[in-house]
Structure formats: structure tokens, C-alpha cells
C-alpha positions as CSV (number, residue, x, y, z in Angstrom):
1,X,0.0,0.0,0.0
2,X,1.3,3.3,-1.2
3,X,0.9,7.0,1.0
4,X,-2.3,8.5,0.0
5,X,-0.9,11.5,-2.7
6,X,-3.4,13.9,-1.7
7,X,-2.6,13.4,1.9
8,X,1.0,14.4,0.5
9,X,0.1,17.1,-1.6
10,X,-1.5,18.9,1.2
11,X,1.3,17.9,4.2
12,X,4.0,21.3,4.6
13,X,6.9,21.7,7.0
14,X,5.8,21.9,10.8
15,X,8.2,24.4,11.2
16,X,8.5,26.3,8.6
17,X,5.6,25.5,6.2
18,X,7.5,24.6,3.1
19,X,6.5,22.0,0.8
20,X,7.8,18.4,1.4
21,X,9.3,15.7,-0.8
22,X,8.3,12.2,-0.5
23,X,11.4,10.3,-0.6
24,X,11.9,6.7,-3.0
25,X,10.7,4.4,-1.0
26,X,8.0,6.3,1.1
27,X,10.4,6.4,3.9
28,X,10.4,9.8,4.7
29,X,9.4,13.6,3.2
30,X,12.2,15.7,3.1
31,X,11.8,19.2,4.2
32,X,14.9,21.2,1.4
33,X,14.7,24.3,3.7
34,X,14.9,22.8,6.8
35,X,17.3,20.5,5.8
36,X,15.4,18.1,7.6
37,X,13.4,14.6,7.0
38,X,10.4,13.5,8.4
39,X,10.3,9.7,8.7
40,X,7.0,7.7,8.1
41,X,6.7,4.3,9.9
42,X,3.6,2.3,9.2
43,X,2.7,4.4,6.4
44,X,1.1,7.0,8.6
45,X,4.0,10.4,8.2
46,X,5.0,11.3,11.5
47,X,5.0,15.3,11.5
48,X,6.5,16.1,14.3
49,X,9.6,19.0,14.8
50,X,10.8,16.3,17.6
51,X,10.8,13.8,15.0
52,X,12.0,15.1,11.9
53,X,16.0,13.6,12.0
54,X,18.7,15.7,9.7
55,X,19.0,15.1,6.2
56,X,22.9,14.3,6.5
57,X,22.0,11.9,9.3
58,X,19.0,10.0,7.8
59,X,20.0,6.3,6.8
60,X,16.6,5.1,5.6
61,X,14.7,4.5,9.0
């Protein structure tokens, strides 16, 4: 089962309310201005500033 695209379309940075993208593999949504990725676990996104892990750090979660 794939992450519902409008659900996607309408998700933005919690921080800073830029657009995310959803990395291959569904395994995250990158936030470019942040610099910042978001990791979704059980296909559900988990959109929380808390969360989100660095982009240089991020090893596929």
C-alpha cells in the first residue's frame, strides 16, 4: 500500500511550512529548507519538529 498522494500534496513543513518531498521508497518527506526529514513508519507520516532527523544523518529509518 502506497501513502495517500493527496494526503501528500496537502502535508507542509511543521516548522516552517514549506513543501515536502516524498522520498523513493516512502520512507520519509524531506523538508529542502529545513534541511530536515520527516520519517513515516507504518505508512502514517510522522510530522513532528521532535521527529524530523537531519538530512545528512538520515540512513533510511
Amino acid at each position: 500500500m502506497t501513502l495517500n498522494k493527496e494526503l501528500i500534496d496537502i502535508l507542509v513543513c511543521p516548522k516552517c511550512k514549506s513543501e515536502l518531498e516524498l522520498l523513493p521508497g516512502e520512507t520519509g518527506l524531506k523538508c529542502d529548507a529545513c534541511n530536515v526529514i520527516y520519517p513515516v513508519k507504518d505508512e502514517i507520516p510522522i510530522m513532528l519538529v521532535d521527529e524530523a532527523v537531519p538530512a545528512d544523518q538520515w540512513e533510511n529509518k
